[in-house]
C-alpha positions as CSV (number, residue, x, y, z in Angstrom):
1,X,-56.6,23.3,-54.7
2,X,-59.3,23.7,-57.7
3,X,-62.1,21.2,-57.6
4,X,-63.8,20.3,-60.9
5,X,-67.3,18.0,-60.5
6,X,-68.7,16.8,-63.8
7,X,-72.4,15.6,-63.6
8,X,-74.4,14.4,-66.5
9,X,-77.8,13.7,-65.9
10,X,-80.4,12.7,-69.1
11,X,-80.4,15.8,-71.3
12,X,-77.9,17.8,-68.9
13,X,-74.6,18.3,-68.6
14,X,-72.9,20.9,-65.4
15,X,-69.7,21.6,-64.7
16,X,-68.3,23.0,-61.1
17,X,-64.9,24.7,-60.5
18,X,-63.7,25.7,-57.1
19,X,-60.6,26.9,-55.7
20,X,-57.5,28.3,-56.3
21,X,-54.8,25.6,-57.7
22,X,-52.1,27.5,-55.7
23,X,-49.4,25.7,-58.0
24,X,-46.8,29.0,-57.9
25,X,-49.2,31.8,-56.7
26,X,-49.1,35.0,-59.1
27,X,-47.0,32.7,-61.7
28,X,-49.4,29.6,-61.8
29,X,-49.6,27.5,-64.6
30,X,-51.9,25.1,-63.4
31,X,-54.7,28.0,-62.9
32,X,-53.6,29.2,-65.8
33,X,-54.3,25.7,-67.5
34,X,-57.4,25.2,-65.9
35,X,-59.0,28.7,-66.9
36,X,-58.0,28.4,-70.8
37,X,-59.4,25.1,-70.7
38,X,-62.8,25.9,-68.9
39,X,-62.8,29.3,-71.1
40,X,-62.7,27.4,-74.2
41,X,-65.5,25.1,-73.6
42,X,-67.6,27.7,-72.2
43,X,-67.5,29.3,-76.0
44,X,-67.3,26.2,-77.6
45,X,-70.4,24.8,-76.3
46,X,-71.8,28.7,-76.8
47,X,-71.3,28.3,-80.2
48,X,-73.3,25.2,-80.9
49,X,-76.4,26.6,-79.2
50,X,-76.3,24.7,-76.2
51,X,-74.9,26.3,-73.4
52,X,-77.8,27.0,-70.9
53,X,-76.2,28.6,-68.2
54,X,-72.7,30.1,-67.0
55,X,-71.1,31.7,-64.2
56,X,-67.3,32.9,-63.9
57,X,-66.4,34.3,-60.9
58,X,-62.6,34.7,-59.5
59,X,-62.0,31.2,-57.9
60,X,-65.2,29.6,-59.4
61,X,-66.6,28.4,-62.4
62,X,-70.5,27.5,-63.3
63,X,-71.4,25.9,-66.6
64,X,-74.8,24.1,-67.6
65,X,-75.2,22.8,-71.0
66,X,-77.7,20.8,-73.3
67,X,-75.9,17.0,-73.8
68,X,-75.9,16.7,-77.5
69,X,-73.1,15.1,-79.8
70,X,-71.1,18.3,-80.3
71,X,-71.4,19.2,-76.6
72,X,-70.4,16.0,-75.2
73,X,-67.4,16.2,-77.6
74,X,-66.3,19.3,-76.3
75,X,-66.5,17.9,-72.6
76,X,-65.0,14.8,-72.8
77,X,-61.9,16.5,-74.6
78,X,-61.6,19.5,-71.3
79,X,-62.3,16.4,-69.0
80,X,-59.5,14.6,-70.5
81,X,-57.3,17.5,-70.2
82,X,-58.4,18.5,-67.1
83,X,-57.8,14.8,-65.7
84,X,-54.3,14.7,-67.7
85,X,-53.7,18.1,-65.4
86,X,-55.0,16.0,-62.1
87,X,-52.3,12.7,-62.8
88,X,-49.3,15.7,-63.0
89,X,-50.6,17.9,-60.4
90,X,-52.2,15.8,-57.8
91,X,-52.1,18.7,-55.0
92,X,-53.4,21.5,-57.0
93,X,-56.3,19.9,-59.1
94,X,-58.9,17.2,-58.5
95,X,-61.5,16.2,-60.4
96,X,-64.3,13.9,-59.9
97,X,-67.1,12.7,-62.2
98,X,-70.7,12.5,-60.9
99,X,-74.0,10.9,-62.9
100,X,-73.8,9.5,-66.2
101,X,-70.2,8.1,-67.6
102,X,-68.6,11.4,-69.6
103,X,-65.3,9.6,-70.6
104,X,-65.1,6.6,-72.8
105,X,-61.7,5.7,-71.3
C-alpha cells in the first residue's frame, strides 16, 4: 500500500509518499497512477519558483513547497486525484490530510 500525508502549515506545504501500491506487481497501474501524478506536481510547482525541497526515491516520495496561489492549485488538483485513486483503490492507496484544510470539497 502507498501512503500519501499532505500537511500544510502557514507558508508550507509537504508532501509524503510511502509504499508500494502492490495493485498487479510489475503491471501496476495504480503505482503507475500515483508516480505520473506526484511527477507532475513536483515540475509543476518547480516551474513556478516554489518548490523548496524534493526527494524521489524507489518506494518514496519527499516534496516541500512555498504555499502560494499557483502552488496550492497544483496540490489540490493531485490531492483530488490522488483521493479519486483512494475511493477506487481502497487496499492499495491511502491518503490522509494533516494541518491546514488543502481541499475546498
Amino acid at each position: 500500500m502507498t501512503k500519501v500525508i499532505f500537511n500544510k502549515s502557514c507558508d508550507v506545504i509537504t508532501l509524503k509518499a510511502d509504499g508500494h501500491a502492490g495493485y498487479n506487481p510489475g503491471n501496476d497501474i495504480v503505482c503507475s497512477g500515483i508516480s505520473t501524478l506526484l511527477c507532475t506536481l513536483a515540475s509543476a510547482i518547480e516551474s513556478k519558483n516554489c518548490l523548496l525541497e524534493s526527494d524521489f526515491k524507489e518506494g518514496h516520495v519527499f516534496l516541500k513547497a512555498r504555499s502560494t496561489k499557483a502552488s496550492d492549485d497544483f496540490i489540490e488538483f493531485t490531492a483530488t486525484g490522488l483521493y479519486l485513486m483512494q475511493r477506487e483503490y481502497p487496499e492499495n492507496i491511502q491518503v490522509r490530510f494533516e494541518g491546514e484544510k488543502i481541499l475546498k470539497v
